[in-house]
N, CA, C and O atoms as a printed pandas DataFrame, in Angstrom:
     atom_number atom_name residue_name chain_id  residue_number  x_coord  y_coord  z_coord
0              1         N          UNK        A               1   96.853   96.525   69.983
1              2        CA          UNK        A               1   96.452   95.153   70.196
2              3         C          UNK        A               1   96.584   94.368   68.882
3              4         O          UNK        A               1   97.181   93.292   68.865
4              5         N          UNK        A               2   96.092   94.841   67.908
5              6        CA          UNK        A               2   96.541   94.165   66.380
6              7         C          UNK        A               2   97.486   93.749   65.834
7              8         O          UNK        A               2   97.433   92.841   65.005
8              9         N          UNK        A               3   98.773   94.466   66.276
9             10        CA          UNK        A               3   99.936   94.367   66.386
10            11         C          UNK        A               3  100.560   93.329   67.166
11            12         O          UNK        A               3  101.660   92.889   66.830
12            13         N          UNK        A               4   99.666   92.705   68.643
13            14        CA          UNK        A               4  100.027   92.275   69.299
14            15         C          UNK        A               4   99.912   90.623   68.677
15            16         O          UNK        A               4  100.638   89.629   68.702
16            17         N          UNK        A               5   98.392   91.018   68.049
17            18        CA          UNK        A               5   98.175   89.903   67.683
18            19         C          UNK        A               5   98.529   89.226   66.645
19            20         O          UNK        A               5   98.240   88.037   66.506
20            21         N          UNK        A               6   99.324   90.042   65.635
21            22        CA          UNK        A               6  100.339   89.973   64.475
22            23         C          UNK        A               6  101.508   88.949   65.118
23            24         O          UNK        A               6  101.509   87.720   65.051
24            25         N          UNK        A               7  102.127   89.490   65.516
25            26        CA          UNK        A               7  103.259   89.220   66.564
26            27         C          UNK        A               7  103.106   87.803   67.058
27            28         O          UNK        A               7  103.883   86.869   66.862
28            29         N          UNK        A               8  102.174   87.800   67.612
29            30        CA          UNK        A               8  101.880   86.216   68.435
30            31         C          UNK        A               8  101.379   85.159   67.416
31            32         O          UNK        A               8  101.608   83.957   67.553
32            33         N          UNK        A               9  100.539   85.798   66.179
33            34        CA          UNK        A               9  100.217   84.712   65.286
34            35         C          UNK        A               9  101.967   83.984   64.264
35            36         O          UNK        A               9  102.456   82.882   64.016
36            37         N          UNK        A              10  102.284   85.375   64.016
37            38        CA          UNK        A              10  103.725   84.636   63.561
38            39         C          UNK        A              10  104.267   83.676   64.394
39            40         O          UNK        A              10  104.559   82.538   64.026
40            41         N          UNK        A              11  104.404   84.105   65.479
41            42        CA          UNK        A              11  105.486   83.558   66.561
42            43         C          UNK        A              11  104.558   82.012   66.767
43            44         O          UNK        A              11  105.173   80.969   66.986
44            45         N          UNK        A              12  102.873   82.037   66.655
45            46        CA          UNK        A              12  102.692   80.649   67.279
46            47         C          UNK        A              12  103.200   80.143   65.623
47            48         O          UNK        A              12  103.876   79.122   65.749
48            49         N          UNK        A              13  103.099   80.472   64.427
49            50        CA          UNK        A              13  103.146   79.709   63.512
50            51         C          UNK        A              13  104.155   78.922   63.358
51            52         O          UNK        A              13  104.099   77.756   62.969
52            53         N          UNK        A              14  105.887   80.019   63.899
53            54        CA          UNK        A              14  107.172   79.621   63.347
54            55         C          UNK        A              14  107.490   78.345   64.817
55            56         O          UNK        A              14  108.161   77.317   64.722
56            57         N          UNK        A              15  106.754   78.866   66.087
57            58        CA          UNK        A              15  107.218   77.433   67.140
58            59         C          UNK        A              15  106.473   76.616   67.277
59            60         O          UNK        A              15  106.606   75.888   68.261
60            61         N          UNK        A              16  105.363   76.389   66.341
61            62        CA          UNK        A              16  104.903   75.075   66.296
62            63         C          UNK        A              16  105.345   73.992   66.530
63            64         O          UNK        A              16  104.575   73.104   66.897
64            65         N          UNK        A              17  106.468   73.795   66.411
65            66        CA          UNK        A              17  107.473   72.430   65.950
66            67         C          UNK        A              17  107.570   72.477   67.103
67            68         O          UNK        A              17  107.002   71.633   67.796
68            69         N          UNK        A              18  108.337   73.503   67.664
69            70        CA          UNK        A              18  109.402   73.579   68.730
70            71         C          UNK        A              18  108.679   73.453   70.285
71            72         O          UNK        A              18  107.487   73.756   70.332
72            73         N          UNK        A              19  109.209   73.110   71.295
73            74        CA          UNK        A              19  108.400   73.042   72.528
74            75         C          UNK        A              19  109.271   73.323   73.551
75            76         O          UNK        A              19  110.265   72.628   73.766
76            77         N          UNK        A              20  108.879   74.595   74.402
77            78        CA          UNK        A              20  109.821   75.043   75.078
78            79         C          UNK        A              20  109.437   74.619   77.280
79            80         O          UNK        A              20  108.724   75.122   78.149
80            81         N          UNK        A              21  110.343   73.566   77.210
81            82        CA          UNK        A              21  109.982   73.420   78.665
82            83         C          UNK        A              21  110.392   74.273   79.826
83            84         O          UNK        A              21  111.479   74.813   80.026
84            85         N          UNK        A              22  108.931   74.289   80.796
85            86        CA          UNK        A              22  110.051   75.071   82.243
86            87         C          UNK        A              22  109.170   74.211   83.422
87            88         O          UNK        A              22  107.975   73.926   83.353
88            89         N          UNK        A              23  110.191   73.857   84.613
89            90        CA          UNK        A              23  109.896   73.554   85.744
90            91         C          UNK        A              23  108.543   73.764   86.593
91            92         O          UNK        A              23  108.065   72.859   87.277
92            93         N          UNK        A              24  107.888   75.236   86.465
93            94        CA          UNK        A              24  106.696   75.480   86.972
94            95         C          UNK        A              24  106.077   76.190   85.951
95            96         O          UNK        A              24  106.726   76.774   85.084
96            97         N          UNK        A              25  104.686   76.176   86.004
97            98        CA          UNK        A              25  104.268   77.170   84.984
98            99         C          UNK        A              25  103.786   78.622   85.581
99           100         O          UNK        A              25  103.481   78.994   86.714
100          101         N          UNK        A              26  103.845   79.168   84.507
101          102        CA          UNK        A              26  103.869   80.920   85.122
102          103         C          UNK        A              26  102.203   81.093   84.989
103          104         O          UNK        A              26  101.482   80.620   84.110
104          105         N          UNK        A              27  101.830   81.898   86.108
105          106        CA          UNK        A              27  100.422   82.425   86.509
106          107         C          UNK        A              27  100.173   83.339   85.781
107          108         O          UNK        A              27  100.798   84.381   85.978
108          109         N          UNK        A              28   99.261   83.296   84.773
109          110        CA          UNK        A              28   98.310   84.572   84.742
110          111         C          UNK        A              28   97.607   85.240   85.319
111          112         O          UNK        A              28   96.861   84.706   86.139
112          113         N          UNK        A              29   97.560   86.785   85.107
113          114        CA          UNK        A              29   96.966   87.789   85.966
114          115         C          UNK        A              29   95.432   87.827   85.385
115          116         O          UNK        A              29   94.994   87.771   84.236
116          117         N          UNK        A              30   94.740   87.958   86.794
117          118        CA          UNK        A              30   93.104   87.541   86.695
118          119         C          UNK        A              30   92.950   88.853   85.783
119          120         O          UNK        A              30   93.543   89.923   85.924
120          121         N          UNK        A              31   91.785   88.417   84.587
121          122        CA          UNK        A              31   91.471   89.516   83.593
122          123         C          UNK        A              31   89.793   89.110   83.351
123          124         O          UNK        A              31   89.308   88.059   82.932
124          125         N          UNK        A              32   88.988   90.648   83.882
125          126        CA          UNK        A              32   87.481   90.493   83.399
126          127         C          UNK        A              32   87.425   90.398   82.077
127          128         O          UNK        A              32   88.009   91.009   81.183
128          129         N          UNK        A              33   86.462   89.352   82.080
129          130        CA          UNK        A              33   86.034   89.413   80.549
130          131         C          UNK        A              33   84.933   90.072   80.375
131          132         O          UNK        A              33   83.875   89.763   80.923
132          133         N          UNK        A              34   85.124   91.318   79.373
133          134        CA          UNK        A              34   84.389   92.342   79.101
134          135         C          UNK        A              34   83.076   92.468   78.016
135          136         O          UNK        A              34   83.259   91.564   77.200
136          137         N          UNK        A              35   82.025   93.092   77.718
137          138        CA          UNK        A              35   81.365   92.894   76.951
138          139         C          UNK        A              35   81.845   92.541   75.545
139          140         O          UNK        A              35   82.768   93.262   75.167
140          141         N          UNK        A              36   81.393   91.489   74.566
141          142        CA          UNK        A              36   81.906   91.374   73.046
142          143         C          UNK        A              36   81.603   93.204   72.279
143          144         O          UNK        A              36   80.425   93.534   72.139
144          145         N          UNK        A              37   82.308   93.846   72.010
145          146        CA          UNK        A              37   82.430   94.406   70.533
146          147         C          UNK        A              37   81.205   94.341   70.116
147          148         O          UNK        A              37   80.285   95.128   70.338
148          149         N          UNK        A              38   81.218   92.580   68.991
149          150        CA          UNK        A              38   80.039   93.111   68.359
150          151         C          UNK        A              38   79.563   91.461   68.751
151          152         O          UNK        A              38   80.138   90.747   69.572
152          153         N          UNK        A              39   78.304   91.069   67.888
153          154        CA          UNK        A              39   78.049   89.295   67.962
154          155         C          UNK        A              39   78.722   88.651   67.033
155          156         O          UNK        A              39   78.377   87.525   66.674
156          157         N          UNK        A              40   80.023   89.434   66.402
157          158        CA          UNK        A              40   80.994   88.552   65.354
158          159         C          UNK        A              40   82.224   88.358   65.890
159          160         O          UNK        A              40   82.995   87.682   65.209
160          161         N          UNK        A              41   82.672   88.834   67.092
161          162        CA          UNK        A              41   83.622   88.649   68.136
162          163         C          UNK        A              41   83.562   87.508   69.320
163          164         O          UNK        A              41   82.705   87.498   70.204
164          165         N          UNK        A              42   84.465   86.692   69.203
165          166        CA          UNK        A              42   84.503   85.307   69.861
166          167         C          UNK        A              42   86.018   85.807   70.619
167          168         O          UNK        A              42   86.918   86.354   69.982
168          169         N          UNK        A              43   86.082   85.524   71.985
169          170        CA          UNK        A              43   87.083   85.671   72.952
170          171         C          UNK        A              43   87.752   84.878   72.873
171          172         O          UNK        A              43   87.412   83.697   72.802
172          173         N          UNK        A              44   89.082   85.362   72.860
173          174        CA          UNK        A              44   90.317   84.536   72.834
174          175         C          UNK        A              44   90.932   84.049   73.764
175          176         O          UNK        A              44   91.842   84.875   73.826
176          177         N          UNK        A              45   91.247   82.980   74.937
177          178        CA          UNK        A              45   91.584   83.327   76.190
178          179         C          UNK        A              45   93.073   83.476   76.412
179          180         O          UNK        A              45   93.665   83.847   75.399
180          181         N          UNK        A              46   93.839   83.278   77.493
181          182        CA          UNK        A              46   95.000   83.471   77.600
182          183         C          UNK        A              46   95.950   82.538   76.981
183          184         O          UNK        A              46   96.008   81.314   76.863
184          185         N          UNK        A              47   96.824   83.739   76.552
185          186        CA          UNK        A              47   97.781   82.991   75.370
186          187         C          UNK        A              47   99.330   82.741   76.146
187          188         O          UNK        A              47   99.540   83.573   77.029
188          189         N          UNK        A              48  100.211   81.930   75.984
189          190        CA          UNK        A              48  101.373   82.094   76.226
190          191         C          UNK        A              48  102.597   81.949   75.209
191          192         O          UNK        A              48  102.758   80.887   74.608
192          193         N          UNK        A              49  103.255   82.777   75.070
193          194        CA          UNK        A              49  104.312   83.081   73.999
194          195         C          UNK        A              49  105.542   83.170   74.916
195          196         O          UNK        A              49  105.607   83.836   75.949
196          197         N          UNK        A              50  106.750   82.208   74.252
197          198        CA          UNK        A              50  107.750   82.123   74.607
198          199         C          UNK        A              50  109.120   82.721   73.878
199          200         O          UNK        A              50  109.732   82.505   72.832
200          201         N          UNK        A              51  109.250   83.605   75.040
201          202        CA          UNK        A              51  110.508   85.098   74.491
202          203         C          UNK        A              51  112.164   84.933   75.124
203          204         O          UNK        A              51  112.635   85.709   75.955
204          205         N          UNK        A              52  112.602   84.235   74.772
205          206        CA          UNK        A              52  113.984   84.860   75.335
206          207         C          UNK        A              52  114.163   83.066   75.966
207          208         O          UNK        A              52  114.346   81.985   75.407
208          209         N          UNK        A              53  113.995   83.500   77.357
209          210        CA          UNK        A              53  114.056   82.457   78.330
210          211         C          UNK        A              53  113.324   81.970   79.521
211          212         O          UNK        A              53  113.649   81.568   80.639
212          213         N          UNK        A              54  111.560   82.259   78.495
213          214        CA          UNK        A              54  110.882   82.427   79.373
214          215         C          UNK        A              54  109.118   82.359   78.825
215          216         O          UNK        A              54  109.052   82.633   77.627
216          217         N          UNK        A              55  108.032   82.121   79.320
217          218        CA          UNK        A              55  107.018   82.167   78.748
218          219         C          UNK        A              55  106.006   83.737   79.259
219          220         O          UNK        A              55  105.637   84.087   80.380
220          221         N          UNK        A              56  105.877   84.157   78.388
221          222        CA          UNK        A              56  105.449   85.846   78.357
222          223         C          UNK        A              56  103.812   85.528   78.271
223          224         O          UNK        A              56  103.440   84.614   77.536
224          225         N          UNK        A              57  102.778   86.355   79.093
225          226        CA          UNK        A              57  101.698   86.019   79.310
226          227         C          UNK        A              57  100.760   87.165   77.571
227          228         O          UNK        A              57  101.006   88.242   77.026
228          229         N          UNK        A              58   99.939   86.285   77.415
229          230        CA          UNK        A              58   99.472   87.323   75.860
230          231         C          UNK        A              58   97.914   86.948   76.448
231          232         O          UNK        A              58   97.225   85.928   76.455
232          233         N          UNK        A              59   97.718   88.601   77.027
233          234        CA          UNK        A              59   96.179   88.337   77.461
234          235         C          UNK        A              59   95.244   88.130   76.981
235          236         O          UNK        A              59   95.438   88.493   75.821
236          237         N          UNK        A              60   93.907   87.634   77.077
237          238        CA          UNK        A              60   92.984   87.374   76.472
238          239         C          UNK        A              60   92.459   88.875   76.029
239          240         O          UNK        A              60   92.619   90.003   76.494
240          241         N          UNK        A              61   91.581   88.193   74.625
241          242        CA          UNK        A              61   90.764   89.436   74.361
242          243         C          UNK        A              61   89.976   89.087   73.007
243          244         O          UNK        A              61   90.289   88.228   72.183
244          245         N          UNK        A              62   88.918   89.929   72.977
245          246        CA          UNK        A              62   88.562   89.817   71.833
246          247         C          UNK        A              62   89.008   89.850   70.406
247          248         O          UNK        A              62   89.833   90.697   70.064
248          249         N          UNK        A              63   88.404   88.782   69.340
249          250        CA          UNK        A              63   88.639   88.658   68.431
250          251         C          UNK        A              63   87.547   87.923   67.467
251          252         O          UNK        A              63   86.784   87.035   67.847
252          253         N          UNK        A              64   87.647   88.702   65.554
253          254        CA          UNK        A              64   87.193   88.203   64.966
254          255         C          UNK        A              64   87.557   87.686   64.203
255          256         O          UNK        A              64   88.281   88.195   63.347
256          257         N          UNK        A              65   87.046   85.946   64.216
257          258        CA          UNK        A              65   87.480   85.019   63.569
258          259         C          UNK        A              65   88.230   85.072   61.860
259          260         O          UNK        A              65   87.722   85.684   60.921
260          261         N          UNK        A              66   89.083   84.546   61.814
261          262        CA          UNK        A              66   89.060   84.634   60.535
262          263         C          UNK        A              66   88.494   83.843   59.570
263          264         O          UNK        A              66   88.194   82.770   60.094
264          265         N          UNK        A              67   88.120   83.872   58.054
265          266        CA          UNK        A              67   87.457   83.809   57.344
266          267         C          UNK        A              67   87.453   81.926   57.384
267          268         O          UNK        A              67   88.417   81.161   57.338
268          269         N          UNK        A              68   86.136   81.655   57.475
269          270        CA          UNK        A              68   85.716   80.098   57.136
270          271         C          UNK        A              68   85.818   79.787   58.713
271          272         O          UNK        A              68   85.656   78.567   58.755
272          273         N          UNK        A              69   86.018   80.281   60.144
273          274        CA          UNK        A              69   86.227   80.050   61.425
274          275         C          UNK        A              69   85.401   80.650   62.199
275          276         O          UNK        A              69   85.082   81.816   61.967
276          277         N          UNK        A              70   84.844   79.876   63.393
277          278        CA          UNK        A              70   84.043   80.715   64.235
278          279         C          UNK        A              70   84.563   80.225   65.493
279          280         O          UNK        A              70   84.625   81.016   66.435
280          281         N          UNK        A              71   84.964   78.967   65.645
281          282        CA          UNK        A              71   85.044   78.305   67.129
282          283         C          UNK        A              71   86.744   78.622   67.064
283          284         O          UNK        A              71   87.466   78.807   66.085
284          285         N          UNK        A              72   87.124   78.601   68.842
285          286        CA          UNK        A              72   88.186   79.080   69.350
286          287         C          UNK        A              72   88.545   77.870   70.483
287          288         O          UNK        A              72   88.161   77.867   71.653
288          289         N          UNK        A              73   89.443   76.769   69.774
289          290        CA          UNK        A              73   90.189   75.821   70.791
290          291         C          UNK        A              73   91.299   76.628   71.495
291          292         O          UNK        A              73   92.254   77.086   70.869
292          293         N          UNK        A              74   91.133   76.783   72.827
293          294        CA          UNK        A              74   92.084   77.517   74.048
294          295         C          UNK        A              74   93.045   76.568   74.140
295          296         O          UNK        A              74   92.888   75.354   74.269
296          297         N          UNK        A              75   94.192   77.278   74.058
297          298        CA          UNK        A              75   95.817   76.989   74.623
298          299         C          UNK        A              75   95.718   76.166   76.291
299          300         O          UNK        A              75   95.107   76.426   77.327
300          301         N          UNK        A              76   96.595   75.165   75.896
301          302        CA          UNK        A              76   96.665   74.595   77.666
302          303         C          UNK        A              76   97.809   73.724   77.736
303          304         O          UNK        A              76   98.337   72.871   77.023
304          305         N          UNK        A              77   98.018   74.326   79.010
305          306        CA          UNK        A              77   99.485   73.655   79.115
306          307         C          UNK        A              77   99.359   72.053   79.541
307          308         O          UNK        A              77   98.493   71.473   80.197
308          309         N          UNK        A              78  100.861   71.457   78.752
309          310        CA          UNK        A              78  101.015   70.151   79.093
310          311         C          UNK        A              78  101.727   69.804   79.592
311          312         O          UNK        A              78  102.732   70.510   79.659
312          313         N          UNK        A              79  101.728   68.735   80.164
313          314        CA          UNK        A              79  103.325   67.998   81.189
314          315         C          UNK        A              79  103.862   66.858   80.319
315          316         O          UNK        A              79  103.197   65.961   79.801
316          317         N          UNK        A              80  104.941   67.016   80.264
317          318        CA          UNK        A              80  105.757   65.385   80.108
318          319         C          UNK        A              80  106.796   65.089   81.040
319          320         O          UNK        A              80  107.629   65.853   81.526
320          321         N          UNK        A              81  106.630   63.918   81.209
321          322        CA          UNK        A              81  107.672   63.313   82.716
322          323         C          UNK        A              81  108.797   64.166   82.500
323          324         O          UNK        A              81  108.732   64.927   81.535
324          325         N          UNK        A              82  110.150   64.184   83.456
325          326        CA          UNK        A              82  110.944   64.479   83.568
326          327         C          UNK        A              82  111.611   65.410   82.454
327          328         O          UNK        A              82  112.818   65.510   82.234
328          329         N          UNK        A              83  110.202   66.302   81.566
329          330        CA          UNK        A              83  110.853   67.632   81.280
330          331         C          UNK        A              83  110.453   68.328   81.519
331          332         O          UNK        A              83  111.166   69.266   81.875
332          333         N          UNK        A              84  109.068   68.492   81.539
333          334        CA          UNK        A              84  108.396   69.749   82.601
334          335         C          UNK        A              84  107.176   70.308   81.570
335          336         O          UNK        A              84  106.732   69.471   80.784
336          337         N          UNK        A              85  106.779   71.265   81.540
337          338        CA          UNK        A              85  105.214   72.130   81.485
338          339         C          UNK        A              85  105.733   72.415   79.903
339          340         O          UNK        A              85  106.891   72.710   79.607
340          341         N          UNK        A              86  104.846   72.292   79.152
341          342        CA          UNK        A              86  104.967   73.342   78.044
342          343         C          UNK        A              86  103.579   73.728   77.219
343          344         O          UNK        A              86  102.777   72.837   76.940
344          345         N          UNK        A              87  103.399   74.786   76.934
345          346        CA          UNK        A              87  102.149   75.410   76.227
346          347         C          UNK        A              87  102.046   75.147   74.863
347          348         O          UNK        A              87  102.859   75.350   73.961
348          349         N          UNK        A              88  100.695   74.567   74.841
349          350        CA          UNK        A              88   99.945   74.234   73.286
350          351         C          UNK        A              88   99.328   75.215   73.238
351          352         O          UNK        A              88   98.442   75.477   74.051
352          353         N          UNK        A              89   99.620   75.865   72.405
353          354        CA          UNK        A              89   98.394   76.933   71.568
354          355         C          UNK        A              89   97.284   76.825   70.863
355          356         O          UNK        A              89   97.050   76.245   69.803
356          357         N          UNK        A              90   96.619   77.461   71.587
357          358        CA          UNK        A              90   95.193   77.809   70.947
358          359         C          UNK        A              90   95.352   78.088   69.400
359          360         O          UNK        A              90   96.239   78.698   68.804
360          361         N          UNK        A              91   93.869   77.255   68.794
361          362        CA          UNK        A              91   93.929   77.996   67.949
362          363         C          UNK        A              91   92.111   78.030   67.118
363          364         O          UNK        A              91   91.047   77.860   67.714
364          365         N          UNK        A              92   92.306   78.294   65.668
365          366        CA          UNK        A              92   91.071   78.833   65.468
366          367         C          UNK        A              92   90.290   77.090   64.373
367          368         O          UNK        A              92   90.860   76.517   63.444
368          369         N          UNK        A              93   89.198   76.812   64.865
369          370        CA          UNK        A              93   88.861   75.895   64.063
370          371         C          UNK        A              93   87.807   75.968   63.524
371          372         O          UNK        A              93   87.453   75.089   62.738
């Protein structure tokens, strides 16, 4: 999972700029949210990362904030007219 979350922090850093549209947006698969770890773990919710030609689901899960952060603004997708859905990422404030 650390790895995972390596992975997705690069990837939201380097497509910041960039905004990748698609026609419908893709469903996430229902996920219990499980007891916190510890009371220094704040839940992350569902992430979406865009791979190839396509938006890849990055499930929620726990996480501890990084240093000077406690609150967690959630990713949500947006519309613009006549280009379609694209995902803002969450992030840590």
């Amino acid at each position: 999972m650390f790895v995972l979350l390596i992975l997705f922090t690069a990837f939201a850093q380097n497509a910041s700029a960039q905004r990748f549209y698609v026609d419908v947006r893709p469903t996430a698969p229902v996920i219990v949210k499980t007891e916190a770890p510890s009371p220094n773990h704040v839940w992350v919710a569902d992430e979406w990362s865009w791979q190839g030609d396509r938006y890849k689901h990055v499930p929620p899960h726990w996480e501890v904030p990084p240093e000077k952060h406690r609150n967690r603004v959630a990713g949500y997708w947006k519309h613009k007219e006549r280009q379609g859905h694209y995902w803002v990422p969450g992030h840590w404030k």
